[in-house]
mmCIF file of the N, C-alpha and C atoms, coordinates in Angstrom:
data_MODEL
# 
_entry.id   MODEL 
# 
loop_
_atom_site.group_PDB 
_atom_site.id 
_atom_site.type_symbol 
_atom_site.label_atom_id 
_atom_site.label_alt_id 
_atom_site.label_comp_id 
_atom_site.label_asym_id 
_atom_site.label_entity_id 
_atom_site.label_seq_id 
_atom_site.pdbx_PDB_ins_code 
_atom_site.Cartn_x 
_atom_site.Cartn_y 
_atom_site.Cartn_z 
_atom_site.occupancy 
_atom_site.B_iso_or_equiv 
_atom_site.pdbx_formal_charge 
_atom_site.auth_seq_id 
_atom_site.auth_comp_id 
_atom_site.auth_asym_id 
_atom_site.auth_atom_id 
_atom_site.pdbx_PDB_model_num 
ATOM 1   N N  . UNK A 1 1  ? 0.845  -1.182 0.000  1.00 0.00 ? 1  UNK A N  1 
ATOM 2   C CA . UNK A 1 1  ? 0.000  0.000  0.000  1.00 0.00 ? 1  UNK A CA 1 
ATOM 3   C C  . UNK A 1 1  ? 0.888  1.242  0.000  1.00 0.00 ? 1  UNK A C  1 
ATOM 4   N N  . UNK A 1 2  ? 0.551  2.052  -0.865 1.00 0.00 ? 2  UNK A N  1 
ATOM 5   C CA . UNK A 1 2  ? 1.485  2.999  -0.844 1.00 0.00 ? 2  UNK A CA 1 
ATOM 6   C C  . UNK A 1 2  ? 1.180  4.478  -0.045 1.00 0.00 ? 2  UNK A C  1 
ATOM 7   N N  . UNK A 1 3  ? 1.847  5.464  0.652  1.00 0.00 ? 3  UNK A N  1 
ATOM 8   C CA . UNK A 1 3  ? 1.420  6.087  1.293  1.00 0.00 ? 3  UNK A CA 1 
ATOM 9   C C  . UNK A 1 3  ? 1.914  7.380  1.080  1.00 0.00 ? 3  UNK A C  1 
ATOM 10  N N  . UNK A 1 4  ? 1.086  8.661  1.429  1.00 0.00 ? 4  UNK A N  1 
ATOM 11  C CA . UNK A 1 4  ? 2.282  10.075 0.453  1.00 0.00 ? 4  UNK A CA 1 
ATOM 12  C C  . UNK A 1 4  ? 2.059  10.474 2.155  1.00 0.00 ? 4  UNK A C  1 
ATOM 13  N N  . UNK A 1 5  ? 3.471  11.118 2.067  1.00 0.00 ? 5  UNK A N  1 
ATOM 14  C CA . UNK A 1 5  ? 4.179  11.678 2.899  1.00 0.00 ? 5  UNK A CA 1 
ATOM 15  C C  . UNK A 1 5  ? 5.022  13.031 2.263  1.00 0.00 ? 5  UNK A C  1 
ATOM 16  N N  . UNK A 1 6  ? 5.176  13.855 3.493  1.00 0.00 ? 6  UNK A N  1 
ATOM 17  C CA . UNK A 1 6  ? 5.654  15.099 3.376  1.00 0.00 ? 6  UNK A CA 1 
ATOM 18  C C  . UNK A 1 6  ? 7.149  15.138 3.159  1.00 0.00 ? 6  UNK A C  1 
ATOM 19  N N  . UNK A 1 7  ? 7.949  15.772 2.985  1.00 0.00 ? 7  UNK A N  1 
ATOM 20  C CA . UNK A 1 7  ? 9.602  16.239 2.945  1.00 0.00 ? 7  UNK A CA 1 
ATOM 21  C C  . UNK A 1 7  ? 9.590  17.399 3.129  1.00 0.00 ? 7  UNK A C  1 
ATOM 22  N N  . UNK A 1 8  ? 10.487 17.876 4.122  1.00 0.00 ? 8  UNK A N  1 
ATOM 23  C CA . UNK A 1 8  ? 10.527 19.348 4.005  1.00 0.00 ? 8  UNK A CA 1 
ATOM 24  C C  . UNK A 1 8  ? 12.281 19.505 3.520  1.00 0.00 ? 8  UNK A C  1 
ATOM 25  N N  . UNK A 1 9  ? 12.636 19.960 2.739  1.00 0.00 ? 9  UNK A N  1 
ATOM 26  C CA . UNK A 1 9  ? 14.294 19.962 2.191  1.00 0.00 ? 9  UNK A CA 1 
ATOM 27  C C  . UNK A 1 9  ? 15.030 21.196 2.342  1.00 0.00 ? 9  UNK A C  1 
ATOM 28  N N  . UNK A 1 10 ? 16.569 21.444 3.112  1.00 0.00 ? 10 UNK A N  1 
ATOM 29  C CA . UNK A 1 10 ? 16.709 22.541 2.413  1.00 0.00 ? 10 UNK A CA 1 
ATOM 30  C C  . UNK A 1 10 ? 18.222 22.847 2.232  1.00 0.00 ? 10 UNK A C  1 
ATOM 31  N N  . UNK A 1 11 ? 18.786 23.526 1.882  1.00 0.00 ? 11 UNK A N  1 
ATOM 32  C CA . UNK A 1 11 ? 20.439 23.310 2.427  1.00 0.00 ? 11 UNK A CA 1 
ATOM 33  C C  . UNK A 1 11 ? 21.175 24.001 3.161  1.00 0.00 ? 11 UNK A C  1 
ATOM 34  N N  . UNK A 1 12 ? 21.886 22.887 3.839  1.00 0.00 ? 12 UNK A N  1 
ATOM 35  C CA . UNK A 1 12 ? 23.116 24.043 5.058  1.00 0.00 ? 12 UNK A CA 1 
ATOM 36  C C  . UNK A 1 12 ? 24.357 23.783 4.688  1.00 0.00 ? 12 UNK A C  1 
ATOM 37  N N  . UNK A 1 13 ? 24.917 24.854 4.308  1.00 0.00 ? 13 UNK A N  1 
ATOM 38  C CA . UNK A 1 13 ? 26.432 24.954 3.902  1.00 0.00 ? 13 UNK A CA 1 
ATOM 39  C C  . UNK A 1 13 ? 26.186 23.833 3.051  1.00 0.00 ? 13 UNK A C  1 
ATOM 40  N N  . UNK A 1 14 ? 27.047 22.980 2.865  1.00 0.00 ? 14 UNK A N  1 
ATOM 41  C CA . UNK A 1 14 ? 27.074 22.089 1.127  1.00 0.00 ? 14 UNK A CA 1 
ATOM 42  C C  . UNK A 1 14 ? 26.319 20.984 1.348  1.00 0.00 ? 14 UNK A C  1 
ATOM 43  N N  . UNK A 1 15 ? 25.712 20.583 2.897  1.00 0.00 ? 15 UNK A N  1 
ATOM 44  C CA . UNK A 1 15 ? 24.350 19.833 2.161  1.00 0.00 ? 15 UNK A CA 1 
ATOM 45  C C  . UNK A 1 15 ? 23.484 19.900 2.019  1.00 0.00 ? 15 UNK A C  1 
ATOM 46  N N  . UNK A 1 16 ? 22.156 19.083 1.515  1.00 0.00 ? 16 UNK A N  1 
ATOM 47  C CA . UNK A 1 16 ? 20.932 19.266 1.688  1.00 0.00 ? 16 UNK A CA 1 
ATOM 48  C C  . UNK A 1 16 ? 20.589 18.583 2.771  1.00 0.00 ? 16 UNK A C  1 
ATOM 49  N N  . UNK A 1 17 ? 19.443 18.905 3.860  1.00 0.00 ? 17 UNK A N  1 
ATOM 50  C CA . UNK A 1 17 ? 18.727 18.010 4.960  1.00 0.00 ? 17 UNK A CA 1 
ATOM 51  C C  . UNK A 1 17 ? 17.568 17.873 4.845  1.00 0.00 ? 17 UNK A C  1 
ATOM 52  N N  . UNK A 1 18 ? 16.942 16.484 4.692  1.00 0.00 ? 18 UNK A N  1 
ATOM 53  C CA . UNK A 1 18 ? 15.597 16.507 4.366  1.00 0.00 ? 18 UNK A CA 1 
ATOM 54  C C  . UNK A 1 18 ? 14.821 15.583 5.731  1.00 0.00 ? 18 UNK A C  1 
ATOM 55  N N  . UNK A 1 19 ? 13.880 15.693 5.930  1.00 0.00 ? 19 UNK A N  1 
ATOM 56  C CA . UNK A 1 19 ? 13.235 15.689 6.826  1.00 0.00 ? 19 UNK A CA 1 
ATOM 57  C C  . UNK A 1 19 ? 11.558 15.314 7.072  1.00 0.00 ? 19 UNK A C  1 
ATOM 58  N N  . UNK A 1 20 ? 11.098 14.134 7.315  1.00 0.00 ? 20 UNK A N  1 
ATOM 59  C CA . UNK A 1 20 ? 9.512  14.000 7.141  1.00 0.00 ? 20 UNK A CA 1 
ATOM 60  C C  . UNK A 1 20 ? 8.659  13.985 8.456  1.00 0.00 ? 20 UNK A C  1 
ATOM 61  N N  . UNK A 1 21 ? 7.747  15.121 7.889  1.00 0.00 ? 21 UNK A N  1 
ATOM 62  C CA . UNK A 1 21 ? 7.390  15.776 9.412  1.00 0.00 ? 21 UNK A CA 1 
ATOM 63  C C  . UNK A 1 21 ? 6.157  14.504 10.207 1.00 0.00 ? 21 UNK A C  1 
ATOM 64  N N  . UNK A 1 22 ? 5.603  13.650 9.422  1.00 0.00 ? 22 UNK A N  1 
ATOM 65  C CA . UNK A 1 22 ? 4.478  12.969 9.618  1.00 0.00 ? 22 UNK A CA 1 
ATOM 66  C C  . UNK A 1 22 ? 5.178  11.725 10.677 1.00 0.00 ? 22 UNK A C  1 
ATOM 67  N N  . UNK A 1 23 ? 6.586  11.247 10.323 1.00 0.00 ? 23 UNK A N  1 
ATOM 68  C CA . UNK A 1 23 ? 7.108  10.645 10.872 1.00 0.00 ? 23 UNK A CA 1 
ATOM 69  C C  . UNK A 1 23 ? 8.106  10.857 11.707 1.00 0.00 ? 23 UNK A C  1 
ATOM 70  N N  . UNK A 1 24 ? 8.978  11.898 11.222 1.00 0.00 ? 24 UNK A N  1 
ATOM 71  C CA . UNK A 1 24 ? 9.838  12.203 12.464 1.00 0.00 ? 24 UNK A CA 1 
ATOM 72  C C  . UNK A 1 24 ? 11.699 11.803 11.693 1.00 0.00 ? 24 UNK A C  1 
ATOM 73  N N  . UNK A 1 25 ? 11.637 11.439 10.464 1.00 0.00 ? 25 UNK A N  1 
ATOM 74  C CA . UNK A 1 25 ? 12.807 10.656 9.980  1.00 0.00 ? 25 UNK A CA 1 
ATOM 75  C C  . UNK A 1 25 ? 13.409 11.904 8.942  1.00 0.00 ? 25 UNK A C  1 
ATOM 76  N N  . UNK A 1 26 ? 14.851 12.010 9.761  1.00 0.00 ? 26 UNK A N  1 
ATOM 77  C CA . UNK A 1 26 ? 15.805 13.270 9.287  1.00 0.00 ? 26 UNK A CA 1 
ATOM 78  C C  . UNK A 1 26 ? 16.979 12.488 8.188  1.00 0.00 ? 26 UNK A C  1 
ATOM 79  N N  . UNK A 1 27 ? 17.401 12.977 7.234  1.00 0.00 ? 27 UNK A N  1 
ATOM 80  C CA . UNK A 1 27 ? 18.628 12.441 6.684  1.00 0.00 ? 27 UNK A CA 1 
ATOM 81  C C  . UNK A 1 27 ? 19.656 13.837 5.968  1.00 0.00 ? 27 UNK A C  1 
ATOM 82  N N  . UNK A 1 28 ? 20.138 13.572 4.837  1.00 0.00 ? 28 UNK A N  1 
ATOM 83  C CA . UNK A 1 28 ? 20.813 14.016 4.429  1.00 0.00 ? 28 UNK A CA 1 
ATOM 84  C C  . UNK A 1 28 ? 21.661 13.607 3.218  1.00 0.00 ? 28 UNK A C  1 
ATOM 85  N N  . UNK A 1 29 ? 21.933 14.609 2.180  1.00 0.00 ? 29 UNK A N  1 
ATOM 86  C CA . UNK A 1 29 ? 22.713 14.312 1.017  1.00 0.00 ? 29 UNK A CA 1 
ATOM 87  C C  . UNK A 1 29 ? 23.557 15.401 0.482  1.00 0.00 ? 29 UNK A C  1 
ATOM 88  N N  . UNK A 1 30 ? 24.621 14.847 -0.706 1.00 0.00 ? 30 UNK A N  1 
ATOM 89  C CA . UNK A 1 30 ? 25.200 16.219 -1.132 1.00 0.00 ? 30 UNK A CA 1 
ATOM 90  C C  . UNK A 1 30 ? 24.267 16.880 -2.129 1.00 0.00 ? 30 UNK A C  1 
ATOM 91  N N  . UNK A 1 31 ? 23.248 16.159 -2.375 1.00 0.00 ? 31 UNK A N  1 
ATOM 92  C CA . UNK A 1 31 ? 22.243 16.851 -3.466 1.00 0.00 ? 31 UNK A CA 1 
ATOM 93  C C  . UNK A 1 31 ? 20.444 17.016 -3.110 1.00 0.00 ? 31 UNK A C  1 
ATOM 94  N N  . UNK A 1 32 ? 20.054 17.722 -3.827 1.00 0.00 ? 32 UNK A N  1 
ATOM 95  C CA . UNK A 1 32 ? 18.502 17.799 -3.661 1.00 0.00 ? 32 UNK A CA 1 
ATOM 96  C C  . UNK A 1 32 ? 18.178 16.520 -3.571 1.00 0.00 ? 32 UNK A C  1 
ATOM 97  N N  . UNK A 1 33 ? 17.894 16.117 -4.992 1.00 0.00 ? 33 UNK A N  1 
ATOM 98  C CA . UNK A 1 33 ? 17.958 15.017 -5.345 1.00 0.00 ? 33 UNK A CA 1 
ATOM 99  C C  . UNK A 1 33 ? 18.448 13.677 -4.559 1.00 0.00 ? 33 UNK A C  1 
ATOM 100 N N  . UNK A 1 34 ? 19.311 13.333 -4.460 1.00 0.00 ? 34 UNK A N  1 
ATOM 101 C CA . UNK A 1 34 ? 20.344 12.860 -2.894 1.00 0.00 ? 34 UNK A CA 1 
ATOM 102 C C  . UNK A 1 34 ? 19.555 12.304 -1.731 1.00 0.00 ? 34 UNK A C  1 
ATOM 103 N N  . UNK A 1 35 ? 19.144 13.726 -1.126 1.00 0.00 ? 35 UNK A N  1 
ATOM 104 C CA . UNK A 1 35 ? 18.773 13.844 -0.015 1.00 0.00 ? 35 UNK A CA 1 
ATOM 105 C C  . UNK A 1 35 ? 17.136 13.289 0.034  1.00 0.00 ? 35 UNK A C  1 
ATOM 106 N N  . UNK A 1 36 ? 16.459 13.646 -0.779 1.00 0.00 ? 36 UNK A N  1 
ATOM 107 C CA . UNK A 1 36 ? 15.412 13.137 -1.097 1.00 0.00 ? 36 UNK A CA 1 
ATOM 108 C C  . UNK A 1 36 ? 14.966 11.491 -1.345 1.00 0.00 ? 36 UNK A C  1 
ATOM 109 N N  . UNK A 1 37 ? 15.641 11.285 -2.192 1.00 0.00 ? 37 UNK A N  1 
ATOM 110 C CA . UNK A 1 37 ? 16.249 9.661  -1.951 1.00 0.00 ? 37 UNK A CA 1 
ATOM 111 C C  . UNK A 1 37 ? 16.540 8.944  -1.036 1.00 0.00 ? 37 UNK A C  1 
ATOM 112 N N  . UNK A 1 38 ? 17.295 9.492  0.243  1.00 0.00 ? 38 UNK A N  1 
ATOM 113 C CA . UNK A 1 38 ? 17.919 8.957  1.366  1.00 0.00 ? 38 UNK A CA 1 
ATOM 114 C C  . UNK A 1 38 ? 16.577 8.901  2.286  1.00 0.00 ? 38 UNK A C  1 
ATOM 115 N N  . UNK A 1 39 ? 15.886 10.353 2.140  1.00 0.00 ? 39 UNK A N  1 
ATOM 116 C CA . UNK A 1 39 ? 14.793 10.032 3.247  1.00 0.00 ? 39 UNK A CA 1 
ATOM 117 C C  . UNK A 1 39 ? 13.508 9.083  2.516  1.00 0.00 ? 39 UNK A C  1 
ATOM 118 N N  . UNK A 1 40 ? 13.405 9.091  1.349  1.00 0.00 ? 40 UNK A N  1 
ATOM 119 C CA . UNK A 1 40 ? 12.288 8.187  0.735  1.00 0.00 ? 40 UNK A CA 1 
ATOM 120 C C  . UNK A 1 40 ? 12.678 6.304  1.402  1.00 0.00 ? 40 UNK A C  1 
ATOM 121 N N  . UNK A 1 41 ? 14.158 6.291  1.656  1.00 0.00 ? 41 UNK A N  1 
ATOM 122 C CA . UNK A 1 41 ? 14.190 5.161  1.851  1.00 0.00 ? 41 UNK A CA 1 
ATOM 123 C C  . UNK A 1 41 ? 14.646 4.976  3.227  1.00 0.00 ? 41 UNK A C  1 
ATOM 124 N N  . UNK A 1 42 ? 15.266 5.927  4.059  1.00 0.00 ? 42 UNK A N  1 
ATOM 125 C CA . UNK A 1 42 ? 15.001 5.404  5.183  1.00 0.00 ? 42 UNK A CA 1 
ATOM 126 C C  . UNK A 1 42 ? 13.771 5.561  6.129  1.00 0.00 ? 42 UNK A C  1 
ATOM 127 N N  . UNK A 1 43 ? 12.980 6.383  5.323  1.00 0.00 ? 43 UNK A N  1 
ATOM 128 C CA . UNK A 1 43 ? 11.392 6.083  5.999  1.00 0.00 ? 43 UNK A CA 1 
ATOM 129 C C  . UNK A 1 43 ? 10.666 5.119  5.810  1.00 0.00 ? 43 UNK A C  1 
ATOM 130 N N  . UNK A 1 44 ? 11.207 4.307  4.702  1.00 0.00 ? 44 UNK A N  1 
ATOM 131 C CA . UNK A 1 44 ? 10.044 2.558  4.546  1.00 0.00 ? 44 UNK A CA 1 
ATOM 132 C C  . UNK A 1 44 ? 10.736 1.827  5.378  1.00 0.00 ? 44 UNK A C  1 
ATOM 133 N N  . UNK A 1 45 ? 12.460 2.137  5.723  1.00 0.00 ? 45 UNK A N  1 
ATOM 134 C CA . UNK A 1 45 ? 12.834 0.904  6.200  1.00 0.00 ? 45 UNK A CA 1 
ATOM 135 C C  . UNK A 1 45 ? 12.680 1.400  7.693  1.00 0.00 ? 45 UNK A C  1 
ATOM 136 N N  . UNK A 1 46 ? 12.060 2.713  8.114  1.00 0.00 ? 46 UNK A N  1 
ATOM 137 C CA . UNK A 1 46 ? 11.658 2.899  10.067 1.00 0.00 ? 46 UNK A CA 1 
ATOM 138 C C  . UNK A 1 46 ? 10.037 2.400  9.740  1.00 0.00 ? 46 UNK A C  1 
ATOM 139 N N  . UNK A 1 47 ? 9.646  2.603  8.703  1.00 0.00 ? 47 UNK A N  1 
ATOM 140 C CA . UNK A 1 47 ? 7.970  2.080  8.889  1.00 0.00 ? 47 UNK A CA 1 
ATOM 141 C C  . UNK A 1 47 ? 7.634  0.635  9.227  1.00 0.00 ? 47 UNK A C  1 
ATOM 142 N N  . UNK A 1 48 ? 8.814  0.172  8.364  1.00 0.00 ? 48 UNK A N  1 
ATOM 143 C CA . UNK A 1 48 ? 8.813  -1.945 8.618  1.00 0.00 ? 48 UNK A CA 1 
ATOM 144 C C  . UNK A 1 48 ? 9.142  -2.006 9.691  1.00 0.00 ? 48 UNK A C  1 
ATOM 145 N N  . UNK A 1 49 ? 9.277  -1.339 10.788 1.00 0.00 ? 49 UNK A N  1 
ATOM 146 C CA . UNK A 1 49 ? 9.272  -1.594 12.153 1.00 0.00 ? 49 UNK A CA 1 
ATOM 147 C C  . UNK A 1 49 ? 8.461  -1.183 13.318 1.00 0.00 ? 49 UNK A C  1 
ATOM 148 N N  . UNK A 1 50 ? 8.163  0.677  12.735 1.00 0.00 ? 50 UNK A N  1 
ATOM 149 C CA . UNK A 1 50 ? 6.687  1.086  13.517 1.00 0.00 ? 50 UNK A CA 1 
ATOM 150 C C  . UNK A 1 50 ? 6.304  1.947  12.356 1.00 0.00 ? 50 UNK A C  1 
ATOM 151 N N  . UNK A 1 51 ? 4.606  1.396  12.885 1.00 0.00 ? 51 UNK A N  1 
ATOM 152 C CA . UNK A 1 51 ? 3.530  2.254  12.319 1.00 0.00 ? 51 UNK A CA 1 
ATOM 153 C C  . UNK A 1 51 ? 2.789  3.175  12.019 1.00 0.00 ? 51 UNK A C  1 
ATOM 154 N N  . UNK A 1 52 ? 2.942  3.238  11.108 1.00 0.00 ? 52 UNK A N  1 
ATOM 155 C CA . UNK A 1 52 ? 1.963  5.461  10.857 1.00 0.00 ? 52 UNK A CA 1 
ATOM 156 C C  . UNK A 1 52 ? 0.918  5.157  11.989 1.00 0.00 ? 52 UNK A C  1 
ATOM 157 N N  . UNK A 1 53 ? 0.598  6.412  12.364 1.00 0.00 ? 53 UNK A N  1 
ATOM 158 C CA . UNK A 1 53 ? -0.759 6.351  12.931 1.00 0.00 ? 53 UNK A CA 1 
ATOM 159 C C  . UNK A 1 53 ? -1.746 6.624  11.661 1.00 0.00 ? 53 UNK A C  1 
ATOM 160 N N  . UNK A 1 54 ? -2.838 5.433  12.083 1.00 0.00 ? 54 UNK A N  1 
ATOM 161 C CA . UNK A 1 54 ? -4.035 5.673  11.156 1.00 0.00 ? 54 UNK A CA 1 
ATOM 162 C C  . UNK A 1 54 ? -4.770 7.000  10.515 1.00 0.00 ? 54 UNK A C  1 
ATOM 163 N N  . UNK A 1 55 ? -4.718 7.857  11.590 1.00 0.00 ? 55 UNK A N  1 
ATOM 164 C CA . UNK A 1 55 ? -5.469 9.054  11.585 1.00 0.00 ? 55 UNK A CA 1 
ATOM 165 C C  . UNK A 1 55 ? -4.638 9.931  11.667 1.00 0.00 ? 55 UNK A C  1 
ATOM 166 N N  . UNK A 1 56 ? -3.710 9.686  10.734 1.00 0.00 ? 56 UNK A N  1 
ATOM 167 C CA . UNK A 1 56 ? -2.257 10.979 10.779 1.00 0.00 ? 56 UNK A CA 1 
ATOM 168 C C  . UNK A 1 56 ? -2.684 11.971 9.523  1.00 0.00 ? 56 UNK A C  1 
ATOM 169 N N  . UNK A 1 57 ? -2.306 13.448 9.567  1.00 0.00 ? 57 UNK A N  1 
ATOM 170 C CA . UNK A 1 57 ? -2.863 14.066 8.420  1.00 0.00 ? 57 UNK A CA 1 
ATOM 171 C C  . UNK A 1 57 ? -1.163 14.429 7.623  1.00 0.00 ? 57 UNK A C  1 
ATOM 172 N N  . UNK A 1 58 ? -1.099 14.821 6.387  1.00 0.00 ? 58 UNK A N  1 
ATOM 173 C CA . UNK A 1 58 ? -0.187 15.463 5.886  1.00 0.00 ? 58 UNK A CA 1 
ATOM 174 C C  . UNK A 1 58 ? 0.037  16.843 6.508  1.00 0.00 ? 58 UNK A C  1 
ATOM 175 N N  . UNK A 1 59 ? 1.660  17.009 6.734  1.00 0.00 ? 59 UNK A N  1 
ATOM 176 C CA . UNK A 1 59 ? 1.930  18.221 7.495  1.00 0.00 ? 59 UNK A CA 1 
ATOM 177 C C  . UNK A 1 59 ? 1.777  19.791 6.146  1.00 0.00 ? 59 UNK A C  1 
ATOM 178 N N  . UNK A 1 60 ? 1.589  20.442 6.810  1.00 0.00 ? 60 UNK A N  1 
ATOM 179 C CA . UNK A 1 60 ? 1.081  21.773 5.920  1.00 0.00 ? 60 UNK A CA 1 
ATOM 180 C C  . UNK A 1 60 ? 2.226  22.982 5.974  1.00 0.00 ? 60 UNK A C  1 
ATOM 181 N N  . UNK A 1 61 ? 2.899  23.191 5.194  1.00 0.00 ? 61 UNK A N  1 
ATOM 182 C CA . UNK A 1 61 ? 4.191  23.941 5.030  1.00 0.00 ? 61 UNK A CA 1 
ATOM 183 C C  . UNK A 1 61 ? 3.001  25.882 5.567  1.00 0.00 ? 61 UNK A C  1 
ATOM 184 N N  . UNK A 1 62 ? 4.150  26.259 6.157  1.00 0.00 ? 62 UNK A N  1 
ATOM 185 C CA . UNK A 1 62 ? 3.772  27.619 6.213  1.00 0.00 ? 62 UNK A CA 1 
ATOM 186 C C  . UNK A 1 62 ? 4.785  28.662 6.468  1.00 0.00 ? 62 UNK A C  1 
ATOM 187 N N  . UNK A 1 63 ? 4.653  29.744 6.117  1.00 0.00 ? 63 UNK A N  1 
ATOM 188 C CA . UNK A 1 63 ? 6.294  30.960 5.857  1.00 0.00 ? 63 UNK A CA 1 
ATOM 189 C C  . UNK A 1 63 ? 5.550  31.820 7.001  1.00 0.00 ? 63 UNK A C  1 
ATOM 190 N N  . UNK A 1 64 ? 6.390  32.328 7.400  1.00 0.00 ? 64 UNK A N  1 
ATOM 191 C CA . UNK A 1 64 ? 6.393  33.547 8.541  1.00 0.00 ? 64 UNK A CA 1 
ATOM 192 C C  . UNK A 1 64 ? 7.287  34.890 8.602  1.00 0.00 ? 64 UNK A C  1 
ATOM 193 N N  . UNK A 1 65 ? 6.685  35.928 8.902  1.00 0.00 ? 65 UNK A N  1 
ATOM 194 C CA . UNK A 1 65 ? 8.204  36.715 9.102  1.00 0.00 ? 65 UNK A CA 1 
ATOM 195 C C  . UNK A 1 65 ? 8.881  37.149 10.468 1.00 0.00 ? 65 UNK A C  1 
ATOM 196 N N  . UNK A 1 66 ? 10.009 37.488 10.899 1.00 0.00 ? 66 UNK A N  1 
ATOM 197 C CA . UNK A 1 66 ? 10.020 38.126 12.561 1.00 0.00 ? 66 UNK A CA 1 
ATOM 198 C C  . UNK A 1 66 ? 11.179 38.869 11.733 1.00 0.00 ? 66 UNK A C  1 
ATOM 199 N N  . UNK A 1 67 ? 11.455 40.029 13.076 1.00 0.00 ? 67 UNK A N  1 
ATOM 200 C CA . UNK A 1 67 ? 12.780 40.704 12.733 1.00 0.00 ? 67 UNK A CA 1 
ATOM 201 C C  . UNK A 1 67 ? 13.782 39.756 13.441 1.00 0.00 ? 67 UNK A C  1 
ATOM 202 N N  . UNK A 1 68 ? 14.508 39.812 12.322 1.00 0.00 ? 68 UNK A N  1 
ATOM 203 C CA . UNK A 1 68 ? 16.114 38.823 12.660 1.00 0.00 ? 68 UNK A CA 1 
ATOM 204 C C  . UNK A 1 68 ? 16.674 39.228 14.050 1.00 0.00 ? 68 UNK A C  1 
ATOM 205 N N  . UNK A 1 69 ? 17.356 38.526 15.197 1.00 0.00 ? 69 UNK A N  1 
ATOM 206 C CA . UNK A 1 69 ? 17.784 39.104 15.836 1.00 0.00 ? 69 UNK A CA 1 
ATOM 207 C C  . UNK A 1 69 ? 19.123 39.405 16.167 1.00 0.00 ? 69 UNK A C  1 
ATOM 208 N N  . UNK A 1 70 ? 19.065 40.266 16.674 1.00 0.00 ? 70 UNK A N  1 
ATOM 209 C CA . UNK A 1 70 ? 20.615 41.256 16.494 1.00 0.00 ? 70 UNK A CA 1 
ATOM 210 C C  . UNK A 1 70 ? 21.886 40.389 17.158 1.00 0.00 ? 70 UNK A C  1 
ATOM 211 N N  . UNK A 1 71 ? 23.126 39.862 16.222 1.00 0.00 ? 71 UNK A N  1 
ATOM 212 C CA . UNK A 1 71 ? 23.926 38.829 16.619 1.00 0.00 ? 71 UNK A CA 1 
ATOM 213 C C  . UNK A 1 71 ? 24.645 39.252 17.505 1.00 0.00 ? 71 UNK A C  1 
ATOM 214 N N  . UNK A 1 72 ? 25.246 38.472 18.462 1.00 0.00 ? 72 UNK A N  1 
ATOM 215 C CA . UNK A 1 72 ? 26.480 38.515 19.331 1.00 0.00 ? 72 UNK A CA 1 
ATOM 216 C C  . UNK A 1 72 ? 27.816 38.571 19.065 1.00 0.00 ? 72 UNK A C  1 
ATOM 217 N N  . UNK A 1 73 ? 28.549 39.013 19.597 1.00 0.00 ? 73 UNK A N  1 
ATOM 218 C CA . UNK A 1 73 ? 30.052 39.132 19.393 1.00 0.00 ? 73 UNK A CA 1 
ATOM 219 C C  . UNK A 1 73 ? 30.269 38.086 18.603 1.00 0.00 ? 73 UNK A C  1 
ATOM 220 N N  . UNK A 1 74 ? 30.327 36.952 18.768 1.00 0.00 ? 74 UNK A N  1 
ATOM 221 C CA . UNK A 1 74 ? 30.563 35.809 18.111 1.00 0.00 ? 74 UNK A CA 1 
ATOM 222 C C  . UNK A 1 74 ? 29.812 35.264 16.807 1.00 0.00 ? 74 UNK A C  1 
ATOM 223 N N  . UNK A 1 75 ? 28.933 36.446 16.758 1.00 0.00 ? 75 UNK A N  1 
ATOM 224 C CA . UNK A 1 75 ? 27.843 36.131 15.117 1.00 0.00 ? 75 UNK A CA 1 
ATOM 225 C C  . UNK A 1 75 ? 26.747 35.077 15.268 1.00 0.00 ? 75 UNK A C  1 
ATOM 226 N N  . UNK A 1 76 ? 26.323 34.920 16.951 1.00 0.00 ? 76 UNK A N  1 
ATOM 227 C CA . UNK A 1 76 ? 25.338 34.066 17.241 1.00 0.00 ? 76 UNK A CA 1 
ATOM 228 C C  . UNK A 1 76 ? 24.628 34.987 17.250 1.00 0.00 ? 76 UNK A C  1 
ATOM 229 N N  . UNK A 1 77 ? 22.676 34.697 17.524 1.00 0.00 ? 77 UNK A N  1 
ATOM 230 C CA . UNK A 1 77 ? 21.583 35.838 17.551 1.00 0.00 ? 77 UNK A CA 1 
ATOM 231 C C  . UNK A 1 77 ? 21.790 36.073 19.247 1.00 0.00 ? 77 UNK A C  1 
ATOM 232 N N  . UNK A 1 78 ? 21.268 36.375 19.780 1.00 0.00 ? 78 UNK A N  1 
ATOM 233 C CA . UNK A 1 78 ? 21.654 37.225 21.332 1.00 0.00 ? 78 UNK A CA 1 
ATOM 234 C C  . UNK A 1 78 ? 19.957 37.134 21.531 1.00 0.00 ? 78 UNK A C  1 
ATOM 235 N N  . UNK A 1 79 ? 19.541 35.931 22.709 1.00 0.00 ? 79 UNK A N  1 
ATOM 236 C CA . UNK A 1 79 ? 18.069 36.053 23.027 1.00 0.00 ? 79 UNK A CA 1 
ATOM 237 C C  . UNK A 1 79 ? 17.929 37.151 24.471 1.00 0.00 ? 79 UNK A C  1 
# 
């Protein structure tokens, strides 16, 4: 049975990290492409062990804005 699931992808410094929010399973590649691949397959092989929940919905991407916050000596943000 086949099942659609979310990816959220994006890149840090030279890789990509992809990530499926329904399940919880993070990976990584040197490519879009790559990375996408890695999580398509290590999410069937965490599912052959535990189970979606039945009544799980697809996660819903959403953008936001805040003002950036002002970095620290060290080029960290300063809470």
């Amino acid at each position: 049975m086949a099942v659609k699931l979310s990816a959220v992808i994006h890149r840090r410094g030279t890789a990509w990290l992809a990530r499926c929010p329904e399940v919880g399973t993070m990976c990584q590649g040197a490519t879009y492409g790559e990375a996408l691949a890695n999580l398509e397959r290590i999410t069937a092989e965490y599912l052959k062990s535990f189970a979606l929940p039945e009544d799980f919905d697809l996660a819903t991407l959403a953008t936001f804005e805040i003002e950036s916050p002002k970095p620290g000596p060290g080029g960290e943000p300063t809470v």
